[in-house]
C-alpha positions as protocol buffer text, in pm:
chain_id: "A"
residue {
  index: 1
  type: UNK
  ca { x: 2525 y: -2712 z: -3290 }
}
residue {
  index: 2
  type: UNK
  ca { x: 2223 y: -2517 z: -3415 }
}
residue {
  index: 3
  type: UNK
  ca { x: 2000 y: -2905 z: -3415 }
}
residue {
  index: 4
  type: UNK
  ca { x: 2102 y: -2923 z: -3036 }
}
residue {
  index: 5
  type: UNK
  ca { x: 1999 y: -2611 z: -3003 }
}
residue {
  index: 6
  type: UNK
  ca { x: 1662 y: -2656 z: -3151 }
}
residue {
  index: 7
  type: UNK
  ca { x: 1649 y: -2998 z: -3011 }
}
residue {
  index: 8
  type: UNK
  ca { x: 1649 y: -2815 z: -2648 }
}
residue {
  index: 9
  type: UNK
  ca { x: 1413 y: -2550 z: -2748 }
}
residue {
  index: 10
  type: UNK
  ca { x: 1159 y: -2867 z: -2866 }
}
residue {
  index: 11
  type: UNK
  ca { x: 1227 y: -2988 z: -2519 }
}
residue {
  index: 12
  type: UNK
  ca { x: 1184 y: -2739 z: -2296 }
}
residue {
  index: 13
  type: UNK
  ca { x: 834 y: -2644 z: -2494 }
}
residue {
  index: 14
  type: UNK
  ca { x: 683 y: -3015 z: -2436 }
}
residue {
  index: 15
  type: UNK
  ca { x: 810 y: -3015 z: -2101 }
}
residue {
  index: 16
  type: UNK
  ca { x: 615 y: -2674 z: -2050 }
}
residue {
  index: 17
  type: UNK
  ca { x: 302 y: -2755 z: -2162 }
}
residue {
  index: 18
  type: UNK
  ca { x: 34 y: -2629 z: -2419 }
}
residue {
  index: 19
  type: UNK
  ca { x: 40 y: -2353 z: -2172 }
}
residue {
  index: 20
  type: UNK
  ca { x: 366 y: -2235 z: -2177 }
}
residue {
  index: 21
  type: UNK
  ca { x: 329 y: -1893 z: -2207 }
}
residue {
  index: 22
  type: UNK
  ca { x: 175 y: -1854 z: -1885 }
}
residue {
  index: 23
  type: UNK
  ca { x: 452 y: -1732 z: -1638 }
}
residue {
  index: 24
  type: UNK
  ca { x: 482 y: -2020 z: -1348 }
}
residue {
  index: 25
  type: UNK
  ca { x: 398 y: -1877 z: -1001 }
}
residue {
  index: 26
  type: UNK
  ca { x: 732 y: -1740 z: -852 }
}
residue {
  index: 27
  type: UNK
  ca { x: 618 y: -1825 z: -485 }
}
residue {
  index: 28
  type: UNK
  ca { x: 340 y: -1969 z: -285 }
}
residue {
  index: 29
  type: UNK
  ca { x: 136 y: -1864 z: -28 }
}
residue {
  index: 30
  type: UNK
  ca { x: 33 y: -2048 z: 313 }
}
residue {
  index: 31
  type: UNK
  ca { x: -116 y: -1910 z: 626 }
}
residue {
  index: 32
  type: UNK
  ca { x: 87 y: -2099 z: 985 }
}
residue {
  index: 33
  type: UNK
  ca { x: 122 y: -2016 z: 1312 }
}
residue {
  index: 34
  type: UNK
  ca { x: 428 y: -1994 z: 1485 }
}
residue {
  index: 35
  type: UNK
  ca { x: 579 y: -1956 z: 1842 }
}
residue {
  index: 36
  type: UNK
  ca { x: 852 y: -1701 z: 1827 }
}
residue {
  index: 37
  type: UNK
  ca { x: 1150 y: -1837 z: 2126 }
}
residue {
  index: 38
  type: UNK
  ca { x: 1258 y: -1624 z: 2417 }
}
residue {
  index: 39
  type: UNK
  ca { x: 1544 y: -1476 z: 2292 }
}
residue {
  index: 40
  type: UNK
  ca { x: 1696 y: -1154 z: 2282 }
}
residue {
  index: 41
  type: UNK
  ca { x: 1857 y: -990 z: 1933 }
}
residue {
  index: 42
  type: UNK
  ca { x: 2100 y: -687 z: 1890 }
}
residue {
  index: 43
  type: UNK
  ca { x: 1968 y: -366 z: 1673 }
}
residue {
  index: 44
  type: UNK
  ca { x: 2152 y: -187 z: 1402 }
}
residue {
  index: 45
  type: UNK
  ca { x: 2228 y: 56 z: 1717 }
}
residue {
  index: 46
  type: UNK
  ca { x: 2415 y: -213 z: 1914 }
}
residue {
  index: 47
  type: UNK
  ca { x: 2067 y: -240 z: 2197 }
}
residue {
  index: 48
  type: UNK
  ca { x: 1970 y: -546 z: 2303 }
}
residue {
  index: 49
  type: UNK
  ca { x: 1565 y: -649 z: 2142 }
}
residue {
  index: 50
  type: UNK
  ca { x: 1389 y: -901 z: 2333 }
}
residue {
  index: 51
  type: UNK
  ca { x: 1250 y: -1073 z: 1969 }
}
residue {
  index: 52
  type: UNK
  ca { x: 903 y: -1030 z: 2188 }
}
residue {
  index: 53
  type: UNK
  ca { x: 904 y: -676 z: 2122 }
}
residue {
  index: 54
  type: UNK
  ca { x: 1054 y: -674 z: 1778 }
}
residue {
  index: 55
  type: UNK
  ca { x: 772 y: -868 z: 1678 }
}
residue {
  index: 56
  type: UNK
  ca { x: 493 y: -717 z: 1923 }
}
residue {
  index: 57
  type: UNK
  ca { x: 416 y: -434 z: 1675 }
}
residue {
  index: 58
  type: UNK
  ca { x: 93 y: -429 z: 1747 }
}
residue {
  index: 59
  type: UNK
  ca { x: 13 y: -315 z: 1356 }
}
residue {
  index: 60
  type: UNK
  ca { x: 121 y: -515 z: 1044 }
}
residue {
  index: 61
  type: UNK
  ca { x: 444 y: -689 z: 1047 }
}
residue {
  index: 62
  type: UNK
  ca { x: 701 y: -803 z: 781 }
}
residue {
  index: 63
  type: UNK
  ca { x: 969 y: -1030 z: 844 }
}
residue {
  index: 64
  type: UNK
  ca { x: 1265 y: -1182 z: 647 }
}
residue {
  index: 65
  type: UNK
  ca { x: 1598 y: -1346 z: 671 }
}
residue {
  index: 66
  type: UNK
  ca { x: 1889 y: -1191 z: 570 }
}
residue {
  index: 67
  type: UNK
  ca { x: 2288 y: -1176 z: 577 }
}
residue {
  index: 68
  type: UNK
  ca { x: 2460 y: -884 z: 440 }
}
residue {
  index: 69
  type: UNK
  ca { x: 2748 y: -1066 z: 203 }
}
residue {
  index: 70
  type: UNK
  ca { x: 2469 y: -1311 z: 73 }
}
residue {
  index: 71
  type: UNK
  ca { x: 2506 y: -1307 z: -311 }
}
residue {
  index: 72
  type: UNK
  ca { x: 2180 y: -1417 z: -427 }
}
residue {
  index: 73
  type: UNK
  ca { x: 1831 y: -1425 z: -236 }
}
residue {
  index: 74
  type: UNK
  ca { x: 1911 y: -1181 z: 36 }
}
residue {
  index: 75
  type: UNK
  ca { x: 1986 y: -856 z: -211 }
}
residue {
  index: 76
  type: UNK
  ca { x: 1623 y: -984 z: -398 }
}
residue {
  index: 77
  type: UNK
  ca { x: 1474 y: -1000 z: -13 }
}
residue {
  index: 78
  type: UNK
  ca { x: 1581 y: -672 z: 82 }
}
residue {
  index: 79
  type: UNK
  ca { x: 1492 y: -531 z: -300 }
}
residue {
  index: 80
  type: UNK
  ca { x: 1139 y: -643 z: -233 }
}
residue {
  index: 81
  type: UNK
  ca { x: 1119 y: -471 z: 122 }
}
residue {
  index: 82
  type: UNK
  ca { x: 1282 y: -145 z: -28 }
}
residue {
  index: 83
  type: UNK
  ca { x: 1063 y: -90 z: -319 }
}
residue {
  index: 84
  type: UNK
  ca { x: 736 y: -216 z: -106 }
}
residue {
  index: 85
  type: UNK
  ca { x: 787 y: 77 z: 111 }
}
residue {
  index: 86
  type: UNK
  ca { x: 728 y: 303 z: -172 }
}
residue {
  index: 87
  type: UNK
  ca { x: 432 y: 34 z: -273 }
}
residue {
  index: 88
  type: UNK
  ca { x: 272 y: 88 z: 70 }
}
residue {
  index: 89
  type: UNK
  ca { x: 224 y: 469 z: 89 }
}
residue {
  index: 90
  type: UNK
  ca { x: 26 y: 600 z: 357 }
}
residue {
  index: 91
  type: UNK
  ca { x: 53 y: 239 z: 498 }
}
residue {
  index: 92
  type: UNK
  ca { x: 367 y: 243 z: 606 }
}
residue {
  index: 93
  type: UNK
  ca { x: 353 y: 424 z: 871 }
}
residue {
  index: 94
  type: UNK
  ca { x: 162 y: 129 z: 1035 }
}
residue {
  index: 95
  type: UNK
  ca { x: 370 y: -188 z: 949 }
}
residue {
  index: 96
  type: UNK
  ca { x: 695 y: -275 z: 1116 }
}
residue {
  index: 97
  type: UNK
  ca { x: 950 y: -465 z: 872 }
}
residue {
  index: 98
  type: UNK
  ca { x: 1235 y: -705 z: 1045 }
}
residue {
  index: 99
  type: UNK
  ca { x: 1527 y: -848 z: 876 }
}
residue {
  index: 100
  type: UNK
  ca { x: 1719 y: -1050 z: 1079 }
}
residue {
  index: 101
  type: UNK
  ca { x: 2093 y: -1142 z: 1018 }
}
residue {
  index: 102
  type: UNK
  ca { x: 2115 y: -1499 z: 995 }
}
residue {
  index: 103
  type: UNK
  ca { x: 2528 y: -1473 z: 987 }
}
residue {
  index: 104
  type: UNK
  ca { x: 2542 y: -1261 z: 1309 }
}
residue {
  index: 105
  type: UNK
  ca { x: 2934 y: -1380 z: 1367 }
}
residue {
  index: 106
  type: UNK
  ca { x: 2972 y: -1179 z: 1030 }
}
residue {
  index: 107
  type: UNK
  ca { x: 2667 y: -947 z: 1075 }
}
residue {
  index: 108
  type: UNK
  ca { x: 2762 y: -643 z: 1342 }
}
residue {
  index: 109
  type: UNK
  ca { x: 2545 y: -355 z: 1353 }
}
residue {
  index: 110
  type: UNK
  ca { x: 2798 y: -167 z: 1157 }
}
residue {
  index: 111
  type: UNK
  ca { x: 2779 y: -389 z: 870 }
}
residue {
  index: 112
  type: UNK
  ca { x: 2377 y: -397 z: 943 }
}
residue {
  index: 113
  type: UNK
  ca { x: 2358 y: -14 z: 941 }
}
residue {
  index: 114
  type: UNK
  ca { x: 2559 y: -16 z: 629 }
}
residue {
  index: 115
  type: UNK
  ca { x: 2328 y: -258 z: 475 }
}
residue {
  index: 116
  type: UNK
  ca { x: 2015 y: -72 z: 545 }
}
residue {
  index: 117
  type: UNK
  ca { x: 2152 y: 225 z: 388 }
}
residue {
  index: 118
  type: UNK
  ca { x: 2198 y: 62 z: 81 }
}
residue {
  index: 119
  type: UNK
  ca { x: 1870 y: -49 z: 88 }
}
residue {
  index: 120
  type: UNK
  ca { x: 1725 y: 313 z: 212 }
}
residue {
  index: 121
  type: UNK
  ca { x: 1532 y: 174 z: 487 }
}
residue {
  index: 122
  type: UNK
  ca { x: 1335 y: 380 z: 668 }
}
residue {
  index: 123
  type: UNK
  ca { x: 1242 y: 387 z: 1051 }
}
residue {
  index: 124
  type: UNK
  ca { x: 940 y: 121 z: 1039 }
}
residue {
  index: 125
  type: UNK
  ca { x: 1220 y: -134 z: 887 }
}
residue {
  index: 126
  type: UNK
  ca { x: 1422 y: -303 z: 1199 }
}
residue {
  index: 127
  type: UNK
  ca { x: 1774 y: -475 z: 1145 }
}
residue {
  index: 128
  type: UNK
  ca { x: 1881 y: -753 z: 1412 }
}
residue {
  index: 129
  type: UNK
  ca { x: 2174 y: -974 z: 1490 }
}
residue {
  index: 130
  type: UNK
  ca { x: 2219 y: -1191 z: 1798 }
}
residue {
  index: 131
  type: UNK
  ca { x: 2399 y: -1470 z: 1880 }
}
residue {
  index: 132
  type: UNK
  ca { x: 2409 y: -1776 z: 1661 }
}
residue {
  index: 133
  type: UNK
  ca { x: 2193 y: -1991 z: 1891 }
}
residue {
  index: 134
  type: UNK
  ca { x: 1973 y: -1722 z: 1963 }
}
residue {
  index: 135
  type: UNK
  ca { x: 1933 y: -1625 z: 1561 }
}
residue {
  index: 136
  type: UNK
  ca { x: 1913 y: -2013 z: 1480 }
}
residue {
  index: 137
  type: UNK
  ca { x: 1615 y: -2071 z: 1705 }
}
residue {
  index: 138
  type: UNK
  ca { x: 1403 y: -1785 z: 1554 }
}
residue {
  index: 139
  type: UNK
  ca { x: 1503 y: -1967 z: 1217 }
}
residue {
  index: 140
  type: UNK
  ca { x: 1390 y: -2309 z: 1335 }
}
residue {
  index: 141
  type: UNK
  ca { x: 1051 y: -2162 z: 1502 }
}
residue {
  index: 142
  type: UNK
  ca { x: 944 y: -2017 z: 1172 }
}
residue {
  index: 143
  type: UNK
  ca { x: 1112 y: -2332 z: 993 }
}
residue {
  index: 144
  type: UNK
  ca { x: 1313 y: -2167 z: 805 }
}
residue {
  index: 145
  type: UNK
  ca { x: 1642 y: -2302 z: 895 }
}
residue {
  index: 146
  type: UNK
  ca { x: 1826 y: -2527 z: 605 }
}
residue {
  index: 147
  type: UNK
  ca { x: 2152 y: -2617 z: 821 }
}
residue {
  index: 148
  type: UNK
  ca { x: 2336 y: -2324 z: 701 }
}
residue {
  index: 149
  type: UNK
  ca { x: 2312 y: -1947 z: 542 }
}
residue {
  index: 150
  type: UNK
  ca { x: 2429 y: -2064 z: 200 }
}
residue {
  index: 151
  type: UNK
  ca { x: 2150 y: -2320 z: 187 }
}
residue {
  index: 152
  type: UNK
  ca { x: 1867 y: -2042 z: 328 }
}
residue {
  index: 153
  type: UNK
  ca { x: 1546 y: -2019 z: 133 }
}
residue {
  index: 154
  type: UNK
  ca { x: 1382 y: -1709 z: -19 }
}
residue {
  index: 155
  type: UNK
  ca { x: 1081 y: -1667 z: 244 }
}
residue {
  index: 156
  type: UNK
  ca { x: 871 y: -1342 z: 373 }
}
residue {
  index: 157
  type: UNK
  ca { x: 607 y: -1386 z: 662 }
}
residue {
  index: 158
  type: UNK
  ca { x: 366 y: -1132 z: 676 }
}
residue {
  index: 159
  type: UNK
  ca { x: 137 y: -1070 z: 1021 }
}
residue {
  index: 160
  type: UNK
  ca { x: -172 y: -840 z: 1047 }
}
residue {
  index: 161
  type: UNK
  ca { x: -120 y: -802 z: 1452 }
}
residue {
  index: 162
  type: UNK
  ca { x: 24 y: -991 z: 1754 }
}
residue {
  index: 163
  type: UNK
  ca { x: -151 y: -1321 z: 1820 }
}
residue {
  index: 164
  type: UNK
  ca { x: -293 y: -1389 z: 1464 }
}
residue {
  index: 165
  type: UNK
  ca { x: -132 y: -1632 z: 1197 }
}
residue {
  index: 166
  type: UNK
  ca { x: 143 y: -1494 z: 966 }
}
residue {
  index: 167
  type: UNK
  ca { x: 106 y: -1553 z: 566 }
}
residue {
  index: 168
  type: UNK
  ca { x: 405 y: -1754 z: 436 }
}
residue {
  index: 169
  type: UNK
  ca { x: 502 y: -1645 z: 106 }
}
residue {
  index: 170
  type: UNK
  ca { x: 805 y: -1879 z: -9 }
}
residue {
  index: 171
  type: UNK
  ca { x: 973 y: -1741 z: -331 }
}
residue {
  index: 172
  type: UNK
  ca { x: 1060 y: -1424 z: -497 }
}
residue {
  index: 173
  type: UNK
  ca { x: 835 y: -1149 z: -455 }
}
residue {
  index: 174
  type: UNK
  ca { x: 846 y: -836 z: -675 }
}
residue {
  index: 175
  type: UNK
  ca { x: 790 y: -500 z: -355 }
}
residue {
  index: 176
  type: UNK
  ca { x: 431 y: -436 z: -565 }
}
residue {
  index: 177
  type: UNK
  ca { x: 369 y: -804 z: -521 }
}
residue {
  index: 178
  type: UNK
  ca { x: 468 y: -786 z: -172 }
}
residue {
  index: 179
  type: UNK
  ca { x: 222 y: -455 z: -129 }
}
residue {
  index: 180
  type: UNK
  ca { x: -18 y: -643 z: -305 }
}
residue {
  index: 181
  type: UNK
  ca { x: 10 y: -935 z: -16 }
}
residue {
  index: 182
  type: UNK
  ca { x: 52 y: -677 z: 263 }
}
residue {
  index: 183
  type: UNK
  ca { x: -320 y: -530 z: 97 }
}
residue {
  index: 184
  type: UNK
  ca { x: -474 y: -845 z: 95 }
}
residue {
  index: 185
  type: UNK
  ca { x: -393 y: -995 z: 419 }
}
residue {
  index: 186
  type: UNK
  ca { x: -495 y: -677 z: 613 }
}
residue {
  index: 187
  type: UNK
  ca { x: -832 y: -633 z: 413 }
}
residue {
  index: 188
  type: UNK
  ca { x: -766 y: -353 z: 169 }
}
């Protein structure tokens, strides 16, 4: 047992590299532009959001795709968002954040509302549901949609204002890495 186990250890070292202590990159950055649909989404609150709005912030946006009873990328997401709003300080009060449900048969408001408390969202960060063609379309205009929630990939699109080209980061972002984008992209 213990010359398997060494035997794997051997491996995994050669098949790192003479550089193997050097943490791999845990996402990767690309700048695209994307055409948002003509749909309309549902708020935490239950009001209808033409997605025009949602995303017409006309300061800094974040945006992310979620589903509340997701057991592994969406609670890392939603980690990332949480913490980067303690990250951002005195810039928060100019970004908008939106997660949108990407179960909405599952996703109500009431389950969205009880989401965002768990993650202590604050006002700037905007929860939204919709119908499943509605929600699939945003998905495929930002192509981001695998087929199916359980196949959904980590991915966080940052914008500095309406018009411009959002920052794909695909991966696992740490909320001070996230900051750290969010700093970058708008020049700070």
């Amino acid at each position: 047992m213990r010359g398997a186990f060494v035997a794997l250890a051997s491996l995994f070292l050669i098949a790192a590299g003479p550089h193997h202590h050097e943490a791999p990159a845990r996402y990767t950055r690309s700048v695209v532009s994307y055409t948002p649909p003509d749909v309309t989404l549902v708020s935490l609150d239950g009001d209808r959001v033409p997605l025009s709005r949602a995303l017409g912030h006309e300061g800094p946006l974040i945006l992310q795709f979620i589903f509340t009873t997701c057991p592994t990328v969406c609670p890392a997401l939603s980690t990332a968002l949480s913490a980067a709003q303690k990250e951002l300080g005195t810039d928060l009060g100019s970004v908008r954040m939106v997660s949108i449900s990407i179960d909405p048969e599952h996703d109500t408001p009431a389950r969205l509302r009880d989401y965002a408390k768990r993650y202590r969202a604050g006002r700037q960060w905007w929860f939204l549901t919709g119908s499943l063609e509605d929600v699939v379309a945003v998905q495929k205009a930002f192509d981001a949609y695998r087929g199916n929630k359980m196949r959904h990939q980590p991915v966080t699109f940052l914008r500095r204002a309406p018009g411009e080209p959002w920052l794909r980061l695909d991966g696992l972002l740490s909320g001070a890495e996230l900051a750290a984008e969010y700093r970058r992209l708008i020049g700070r």
